[in-house]
Structure formats: structure tokens, C-alpha cells
C-alpha positions in Angstrom: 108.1 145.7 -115.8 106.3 142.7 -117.4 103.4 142.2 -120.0 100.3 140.2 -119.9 101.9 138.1 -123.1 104.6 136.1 -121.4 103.5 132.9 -120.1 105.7 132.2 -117.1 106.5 133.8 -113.9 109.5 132.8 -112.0 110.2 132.8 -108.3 113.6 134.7 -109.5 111.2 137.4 -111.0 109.1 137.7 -107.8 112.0 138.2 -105.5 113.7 140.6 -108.1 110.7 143.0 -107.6 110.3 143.0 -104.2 113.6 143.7 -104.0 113.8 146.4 -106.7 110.8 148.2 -104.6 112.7 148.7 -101.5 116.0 149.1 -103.0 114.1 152.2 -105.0 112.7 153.8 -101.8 116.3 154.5 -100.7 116.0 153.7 -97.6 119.7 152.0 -96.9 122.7 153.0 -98.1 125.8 150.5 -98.1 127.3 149.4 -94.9 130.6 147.8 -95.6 131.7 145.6 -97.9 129.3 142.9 -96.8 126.5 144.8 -95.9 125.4 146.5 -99.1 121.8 147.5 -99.1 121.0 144.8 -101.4 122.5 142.7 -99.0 120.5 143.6 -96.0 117.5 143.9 -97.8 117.5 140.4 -99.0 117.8 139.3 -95.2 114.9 141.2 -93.8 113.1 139.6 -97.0 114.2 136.1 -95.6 112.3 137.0 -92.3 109.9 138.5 -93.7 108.7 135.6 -96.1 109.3 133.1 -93.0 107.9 135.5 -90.5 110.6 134.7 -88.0 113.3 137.6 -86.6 116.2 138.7 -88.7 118.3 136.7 -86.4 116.7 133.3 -86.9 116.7 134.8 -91.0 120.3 135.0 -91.1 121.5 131.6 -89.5 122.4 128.9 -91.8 123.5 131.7 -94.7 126.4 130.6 -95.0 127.6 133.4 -97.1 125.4 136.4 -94.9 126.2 138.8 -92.5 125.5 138.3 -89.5 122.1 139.2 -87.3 124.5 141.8 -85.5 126.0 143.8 -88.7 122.3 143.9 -90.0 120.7 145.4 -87.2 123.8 148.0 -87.4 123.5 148.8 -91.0 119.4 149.0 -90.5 119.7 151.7 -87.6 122.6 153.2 -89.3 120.7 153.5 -92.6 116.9 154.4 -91.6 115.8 157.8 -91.3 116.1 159.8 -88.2 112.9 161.2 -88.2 110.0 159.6 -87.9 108.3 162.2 -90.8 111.2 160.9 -92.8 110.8 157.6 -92.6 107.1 157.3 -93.2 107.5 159.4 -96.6 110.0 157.2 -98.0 107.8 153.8 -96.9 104.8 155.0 -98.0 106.8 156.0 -101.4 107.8 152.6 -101.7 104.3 151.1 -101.2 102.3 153.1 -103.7 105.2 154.2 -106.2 104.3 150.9 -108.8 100.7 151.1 -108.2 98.4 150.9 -111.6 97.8 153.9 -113.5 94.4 153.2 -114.0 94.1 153.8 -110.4 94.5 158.0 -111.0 92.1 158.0 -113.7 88.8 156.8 -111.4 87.8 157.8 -107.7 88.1 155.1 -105.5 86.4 153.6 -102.3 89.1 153.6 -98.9 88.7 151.8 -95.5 90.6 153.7 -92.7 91.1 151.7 -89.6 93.9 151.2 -86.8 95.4 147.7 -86.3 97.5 147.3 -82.7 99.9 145.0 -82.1 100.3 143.9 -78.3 103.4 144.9 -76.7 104.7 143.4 -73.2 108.3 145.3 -72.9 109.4 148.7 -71.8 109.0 151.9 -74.1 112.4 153.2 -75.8 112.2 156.7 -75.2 109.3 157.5 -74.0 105.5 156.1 -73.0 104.1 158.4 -75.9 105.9 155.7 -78.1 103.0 153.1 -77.0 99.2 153.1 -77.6 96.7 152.3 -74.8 93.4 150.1 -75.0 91.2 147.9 -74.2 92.8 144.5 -72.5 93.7 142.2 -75.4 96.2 138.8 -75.1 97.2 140.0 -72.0 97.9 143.5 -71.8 96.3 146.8 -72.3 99.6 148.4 -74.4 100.2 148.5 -77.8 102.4 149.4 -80.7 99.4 150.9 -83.0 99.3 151.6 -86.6 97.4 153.1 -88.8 96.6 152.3 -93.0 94.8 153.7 -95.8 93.8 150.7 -97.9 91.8 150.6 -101.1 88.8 148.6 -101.4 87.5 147.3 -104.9 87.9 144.0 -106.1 91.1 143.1 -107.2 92.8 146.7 -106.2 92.7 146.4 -102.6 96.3 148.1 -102.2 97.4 150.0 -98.9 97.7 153.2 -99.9 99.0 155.1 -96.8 100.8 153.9 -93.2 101.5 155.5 -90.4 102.6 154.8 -86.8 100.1 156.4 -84.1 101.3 157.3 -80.6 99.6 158.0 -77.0 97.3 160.6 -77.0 97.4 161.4 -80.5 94.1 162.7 -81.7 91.9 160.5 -84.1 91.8 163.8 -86.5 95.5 163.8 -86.7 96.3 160.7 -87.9 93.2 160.6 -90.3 94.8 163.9 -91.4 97.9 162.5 -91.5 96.3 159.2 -93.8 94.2 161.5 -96.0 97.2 163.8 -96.9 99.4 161.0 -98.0 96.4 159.8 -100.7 96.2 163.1 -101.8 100.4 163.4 -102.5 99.1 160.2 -104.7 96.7 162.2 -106.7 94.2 159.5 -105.8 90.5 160.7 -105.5 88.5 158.7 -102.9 84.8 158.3 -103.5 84.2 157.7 -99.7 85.6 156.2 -96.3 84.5 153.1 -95.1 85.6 153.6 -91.3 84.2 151.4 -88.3 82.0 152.3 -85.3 84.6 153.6 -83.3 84.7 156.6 -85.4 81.2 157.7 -85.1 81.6 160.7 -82.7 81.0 164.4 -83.7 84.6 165.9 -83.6 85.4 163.3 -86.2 82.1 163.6 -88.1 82.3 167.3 -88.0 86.0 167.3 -89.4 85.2 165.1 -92.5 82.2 167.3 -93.4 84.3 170.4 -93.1 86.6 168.8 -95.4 83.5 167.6 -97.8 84.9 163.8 -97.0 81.9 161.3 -97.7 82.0 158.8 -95.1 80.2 155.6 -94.2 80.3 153.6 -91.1 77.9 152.4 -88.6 76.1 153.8 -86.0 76.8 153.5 -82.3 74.3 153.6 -79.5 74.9 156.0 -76.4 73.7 156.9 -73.6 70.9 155.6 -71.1 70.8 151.4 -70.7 67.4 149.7 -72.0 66.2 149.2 -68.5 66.0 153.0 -67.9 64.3 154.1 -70.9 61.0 151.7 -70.1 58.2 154.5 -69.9 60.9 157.1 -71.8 59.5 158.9 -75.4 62.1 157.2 -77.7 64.5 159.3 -79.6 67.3 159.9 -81.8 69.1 156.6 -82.8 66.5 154.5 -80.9 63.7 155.7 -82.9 65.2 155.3 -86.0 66.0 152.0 -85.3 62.2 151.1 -84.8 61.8 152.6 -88.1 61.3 150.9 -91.7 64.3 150.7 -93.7 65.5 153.6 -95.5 67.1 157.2 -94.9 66.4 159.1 -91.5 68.2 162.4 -91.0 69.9 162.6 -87.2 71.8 165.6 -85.3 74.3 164.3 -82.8 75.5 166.6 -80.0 79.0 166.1 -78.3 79.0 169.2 -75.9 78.4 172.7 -77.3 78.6 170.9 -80.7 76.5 169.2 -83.0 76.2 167.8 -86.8 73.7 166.5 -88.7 73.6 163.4 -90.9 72.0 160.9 -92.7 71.2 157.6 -90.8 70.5 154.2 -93.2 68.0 151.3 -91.9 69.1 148.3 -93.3 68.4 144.2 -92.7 70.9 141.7 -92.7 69.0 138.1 -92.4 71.5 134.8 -91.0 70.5 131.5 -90.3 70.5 130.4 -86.6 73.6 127.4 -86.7 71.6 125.1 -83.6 67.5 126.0 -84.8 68.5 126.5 -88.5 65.6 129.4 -88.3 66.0 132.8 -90.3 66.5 135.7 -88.1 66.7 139.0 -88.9 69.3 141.9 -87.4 68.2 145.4 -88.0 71.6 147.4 -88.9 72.0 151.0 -88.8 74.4 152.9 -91.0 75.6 156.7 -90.3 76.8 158.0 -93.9 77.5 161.8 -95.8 77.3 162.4 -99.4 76.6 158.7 -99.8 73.7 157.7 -101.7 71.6 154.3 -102.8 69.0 151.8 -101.4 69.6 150.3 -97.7 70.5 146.8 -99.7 73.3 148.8 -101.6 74.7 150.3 -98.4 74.6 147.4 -96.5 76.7 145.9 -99.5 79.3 148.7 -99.9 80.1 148.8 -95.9 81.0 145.1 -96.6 83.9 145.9 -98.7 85.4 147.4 -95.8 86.4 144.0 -94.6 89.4 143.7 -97.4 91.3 145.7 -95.3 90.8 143.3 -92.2 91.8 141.1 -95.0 94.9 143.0 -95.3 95.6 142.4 -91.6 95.5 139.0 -91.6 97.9 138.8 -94.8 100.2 141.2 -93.2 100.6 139.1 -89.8 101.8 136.3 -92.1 104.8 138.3 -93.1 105.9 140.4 -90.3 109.1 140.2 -89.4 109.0 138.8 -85.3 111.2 141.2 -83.0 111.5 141.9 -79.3 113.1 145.4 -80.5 112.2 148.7 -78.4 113.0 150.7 -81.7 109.7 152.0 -82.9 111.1 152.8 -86.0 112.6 149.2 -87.1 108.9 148.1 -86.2 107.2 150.3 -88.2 110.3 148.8 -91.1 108.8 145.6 -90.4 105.1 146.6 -90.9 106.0 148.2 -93.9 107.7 145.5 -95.5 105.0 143.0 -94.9 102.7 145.6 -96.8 104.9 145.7 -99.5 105.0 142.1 -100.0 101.2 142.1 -100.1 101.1 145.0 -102.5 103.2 143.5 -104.4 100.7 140.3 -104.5 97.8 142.2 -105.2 100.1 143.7 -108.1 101.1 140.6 -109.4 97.2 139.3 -109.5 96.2 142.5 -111.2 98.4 143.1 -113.6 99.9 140.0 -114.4 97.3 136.9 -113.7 93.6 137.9 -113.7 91.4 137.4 -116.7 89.5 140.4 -118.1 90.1 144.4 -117.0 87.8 146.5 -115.5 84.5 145.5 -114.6 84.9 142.1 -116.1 88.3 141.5 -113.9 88.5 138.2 -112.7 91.3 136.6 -110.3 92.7 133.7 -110.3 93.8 133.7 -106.5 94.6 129.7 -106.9 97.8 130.3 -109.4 99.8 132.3 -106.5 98.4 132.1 -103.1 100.3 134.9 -100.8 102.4 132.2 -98.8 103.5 130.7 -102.1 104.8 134.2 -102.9 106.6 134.2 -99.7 108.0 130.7 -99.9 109.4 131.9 -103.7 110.9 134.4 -102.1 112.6 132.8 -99.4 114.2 130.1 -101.3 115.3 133.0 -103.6 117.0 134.6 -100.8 118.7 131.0 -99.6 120.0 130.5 -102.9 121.8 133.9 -103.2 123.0 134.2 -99.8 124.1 129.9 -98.8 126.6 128.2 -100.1 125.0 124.7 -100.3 126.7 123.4 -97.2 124.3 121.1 -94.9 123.3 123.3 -91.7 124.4 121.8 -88.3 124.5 123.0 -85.1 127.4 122.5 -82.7 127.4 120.2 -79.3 128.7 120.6 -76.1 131.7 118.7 -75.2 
């Protein structure tokens, strides 16, 4: 694509590679004479950048299509199947990822991230995820991502869409599989509390996965274990810090692993005293002091990180189609791979251990402003916009 020696990077050059990377994943094929994939692609980009729908994207493009003929030649075009569709997104997340990436196992955080939903399943109510109450409703459009963790790589590996019912196995499953089709090598998970149950414990150690993620208390309430012996997790956590081994029984079933005790120390905001929270880490095939652990599990944030980044380029849509949503998801990953890319490869100082970014020369909404006005310039004809009145 581009070497470290040239000393300018255009808006044009931006927009020509986020466009290249979709355009490669075959995804669209021509739909007309005015809806060529190029076309199309360069509207969803539009929304995308503005994080609006593709209807507002396509008003005042003079020379466009129209909202209708894109949401044709986008159903027309996508996969049918679901399996399909994921493959060739996922190809088109990870296919321009570093090389240096294969050559070193890396760190991954797992985790879901639900998007609420107020509307009426397609198909089917399999099609929607169910949860806790959030922004007004307890239904969801749910995904799941794979996304790498180290310092200046924090690239989403993997993406898939996770339905009612559907097992927290299967879709890790699902996530693993697709970083193995990579030939990546993942040094560990970094998964969150909700995770720390034995069917998914005893999975990973079954396929020698080392895992961190904390611990989570069950069972009796504090009032009702007054005169009680202490055990399990609430023994450890009256323990010193350092390694405790646990067993964990979910039924007929149980597993052993390692618990960490480890301190985190904050400063009160209205005293301004130190206090200090006693945090407790379940982990497998994961070694160092409590310090380092409590360190490494705080790399897991990047891919919250990647969450937030991702809600500032998805495309907005009242659509029932599950699959143009997961589109949209996808897209705005892409964009923010392609950011991360750009950083890497193209603007940090140093390689390796002594990379160093320089996040202030092309903050992620400046990439999607570039790419925008890219996208007006192609597609408008310089005319002034205007809207017409009633008589």
C-alpha cells in the first residue's frame, strides 16, 4: 500500500482504502448502471463517517442514487446466509492486518456489546437477544468481537451476530475458530465476569485456552453467613495477595483453578483519603505477580475502547433486517481497523517495543470527516442544497 518514507497522507488516500477494503471482500456486485458497488459503497461510507442512516447519507448528492435503489442493491447483493455473510466481513476486517501480527502470540478480549432494540423481530424472536433492562427495554440486537489487545494493535479480529438462546460456548466457539482461520496464536483471553461459570471454564480448559477474568461471588448474602466457617471465594478474599487454588462446582460438575489476590488503591473524590479494594482474579495457564495481573486484565478495556469508537460510525437504521445491521457493525469496525492501521503502520514512531503513537496527527473522527467530504466530492455536483416549500 504505502511506506513509512512518504510524508503526506491525503484524505483521497484514506477514503481510497476504505473503499478498496470493502470493495475486496466482494460483498456487492453491480446493480445497474448507477448502482455499481463502488457506488453503493461510497454511500454507506457517507453514513457511516456521519453516523446518520443511508437515507439522510444520500440526500443532497446530487449525482447519487437514491436511499431506495441502495437499500435494493444492498439486499440484493449481501449474502443469504448468515454463515456467508460473517466469512466474507470478517475477511474484509482482518485480510490487511500486519504481518508481524502471525509471527508473535497475542493477548484477545472476548466480550458481547448489545445494542437496544424497540421494534418488532423480522423473522423470528430468535433474531433478538434478551437482558437485563437497559435505555428502556430488555431486547437487543447483540454482537459479539474478538479484539486484540496490545498497544498500538488493538484490531477486531473476529465478529459475529449472537441470537436468543444461543449458548455462550457457541459463539466463543464460533469467535475462536475465526482467529484460528487467521493463523493468529492468542497468548490468553481477557473475558469479563460474566463468563466465570464452570461450563465455560471447563470448555476453555478442554481446549488448553488460558483465560483471565475476574471472579464472581455466589451464593448465600453476607447477613446469612455471620456465624458460617468461611469458604471458597470468601476465604480467599480474606487472604494476602497472591495465588489460591479454587474448585467451582456447577451441578454434577466441577473444575479447578487458580484464583489471584490483588489491590487496587483510589483516592476517595469528597475525603481525598486512600482506600484500598481487594480484587480477585480467576485465571489458567496465566502466570506473574498479583501487580502484573491486575495490570494485564486492564488491557481488556481497549476493546470497550473499541465500542465507543464503533458507536461513532455506525450507520443509524430503524431496519428489521438483521443482516444489513450486522453490514453496519461491520463497516464501523472496518473504519476503525483501518485507523488503528493507519497509526501502526503509517504514523507512530519506533516498532515493536519502542512503538510510540502519535494519536494527535489523525484523531478517528478526523478520519471520518476525510472520508465524508471524499464521498461529497465524488458523488455532488457543487450545486447549493435547498429544500422545497409548500405552496
Amino acid at each position: 500500500m504505502r511506506s513509512k518514507q512518504s510524508h503526506t497522507l491525503s484524505s483521497r488516500e484514506v477514503h481510497e482504502w476504505a473503499l478498496d477494503w470493502l470493495l475486496e471482500a466482494k460483498l456487492l456486485k453491480d446493480h445497474g448502471w448507477l448502482c455499481t458497488a463502488a457506488v453503493v459503497w461510497n454511500v454507506v461510507l457517507r453514513a457511516a463517517a456521519r453516523s446518520i442512516s443511508v437515507f439522510a447519507a444520500c440526500r443532497d448528492l446530487a449525482d447519487g442514487p437514491c436511499d431506495q435503489a441502495v437499500r435494493n442493491a444492498l439486499v440484493a447483493g449481501l449474502p443469504k446466509t448468515l454463515r456467508s455473510l460473517e466469512r466474507r466481513l470478517n475477511e474484509a476486517l482482518t485480510k490487511h492486518l500486519p504481518r508481524g501480527l502471525r509471527r508473535r502470540a497475542c493477548e484477545v478480549a472476548i466480550d458481547w456489546h448489545l445494542v437496544p432494540y424497540y421494534g418488532q423481530p423480522q423473522r423470528s424472536r430468535n433474531e433478538l437477544y434478551y437482558g437485563q433492562p437497559r435505555q428502556g427495554t430488555k431486547e437487543f440486537h447483540a454482537y459479539a468481537t474478538a479484539c486484540i489487545v496490545q498497544y498500538g494493535q488493538r484490531y477486531t479480529l473476529a465478529l459475529t451476530w449472537v441470537r436468543r438462546h444461543e449458548k455462550t460456548i457457541v459463539v466463543l466457539a464460533r469467535l475462536l475458530d475465526q482467529i484460528d482461520q487467521l493463523g493468529l496464536k492468542t497468548r490468553g483471553l481477557l473475558l469479563d465476569r460474566a463468563f466465570f461459570n464452570v461450563p465455560v471454564i471447563e470448555w476453555m480448559q478442554s481446549r488448553q485456552q488460558p483465560f483471565l477474568m475476574p471472579a464472581m461471588f455466589r451464593g448465600y448474602k453476607k447477613k446469612s453467613h455471620q456465624k458460617r466457617k468461611l469458604t471458597g471465594l470468601r476465604w480467599i478474599k480474606r487472604q494476602a495477595a497472591g495465588w489460591y487454588s479454587h474448585t467451582m462446582k456447577g451441578g454434577q460438575r466441577q473444575v479447578t483453578l487458580q484464583i489471584c489476590v490483588t489491590y487496587r488503591t483510589r483516592k476517595n473524590r469528597k475525603t481525598g483519603k486512600r482506600l484500598q479494594q481487594k480484587l480477585l482474579y480467576g485465571a489458567w495457564q496465566m502466570n506473574g505477580a498479583p501487580t502484573e495481573i491486575r495490570e494485564r486484565y486492564r488491557t481488556r478495556f481497549g476493546i470497550e475502547t473499541s465500542y465507543r469508537q464503533m458507536r461513532q460510525a455506525r450507520i443509524y437504521t430503524c431496519t428489521r433486517d438483521p443482516h444489513l445491521r450486522l453490514l453496519f457493525v461491520a463497516v464501523a469496525l472496518l473504519l476503525r481497523n483501518l485507523w488503528v492501521w493507519i497509526h501502526e503502520t503509517l504514523l507512530a514512531v519506533g516498532s515493536g517495543p519502542t512503538l510510540t503513537l502519535r494519536l494527535e496527527r489523525l484523531r478517528f473522527k478526523r478520519l471520518l470527516d476525510w472520508i465524508a467530504s471524499t464521498v461529497v466530492a465524488l458523488l455532488h455536483d457543487g450545486s447549493t442544497p435547498y429544500v422545497t416549500l409548500d405552496d
